[in-house]
C-alpha positions as CSV (number, residue, x, y, z in Angstrom):
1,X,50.5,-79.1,-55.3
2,X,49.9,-77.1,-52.2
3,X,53.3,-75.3,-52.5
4,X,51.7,-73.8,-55.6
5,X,48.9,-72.2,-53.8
6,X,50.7,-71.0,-50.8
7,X,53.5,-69.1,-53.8
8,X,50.5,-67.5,-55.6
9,X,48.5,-66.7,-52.2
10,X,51.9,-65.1,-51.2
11,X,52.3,-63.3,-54.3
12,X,49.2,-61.9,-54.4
13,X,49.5,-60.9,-51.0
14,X,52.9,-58.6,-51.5
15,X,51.5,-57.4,-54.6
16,X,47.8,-56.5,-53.6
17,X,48.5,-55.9,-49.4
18,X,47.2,-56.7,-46.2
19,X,43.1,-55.9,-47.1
20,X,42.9,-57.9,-50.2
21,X,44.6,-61.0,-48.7
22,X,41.8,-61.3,-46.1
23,X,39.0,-61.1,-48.9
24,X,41.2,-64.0,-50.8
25,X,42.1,-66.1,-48.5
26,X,38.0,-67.7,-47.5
27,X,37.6,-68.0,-51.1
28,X,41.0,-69.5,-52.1
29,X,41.2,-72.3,-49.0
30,X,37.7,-74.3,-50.0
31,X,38.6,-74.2,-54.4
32,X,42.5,-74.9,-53.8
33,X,41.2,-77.9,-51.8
34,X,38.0,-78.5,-54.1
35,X,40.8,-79.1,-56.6
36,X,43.3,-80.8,-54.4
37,X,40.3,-83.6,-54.2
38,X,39.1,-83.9,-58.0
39,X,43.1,-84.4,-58.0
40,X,43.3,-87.1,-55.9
41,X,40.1,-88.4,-57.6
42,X,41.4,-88.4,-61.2
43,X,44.8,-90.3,-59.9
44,X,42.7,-93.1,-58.4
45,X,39.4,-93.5,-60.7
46,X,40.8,-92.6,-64.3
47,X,36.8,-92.1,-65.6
48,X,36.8,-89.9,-63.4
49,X,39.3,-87.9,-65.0
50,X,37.0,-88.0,-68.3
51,X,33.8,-86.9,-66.7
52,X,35.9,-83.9,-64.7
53,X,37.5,-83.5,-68.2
């Protein structure tokens, strides 16, 4: 999953430059691993997956 993030983070980052990444990058650490946990959540506790849902 994290691979995902760190493509689209790079992506971003040639298309957009240096400046932009900076603003991104605070913001996009905490929900990539907000969502890395409700992942991991959903894989052990499949209600879990219905209330997320």
């Amino acid at each position: 999953i994290m691979t995902i993030y760190t493509w689209v983070a790079k992506g971003a980052w040639f298309a957009l430059g240096y400046p932009y990444d900076f603003i991104v990058v605070p913001v996009w650490i905490p929900s990539a691993m907000l969502l890395d946990l409700t992942y991991w959540a959903t894989r052990r506790n499949k209600h879990a997956a219905i209330i997320i849902g």
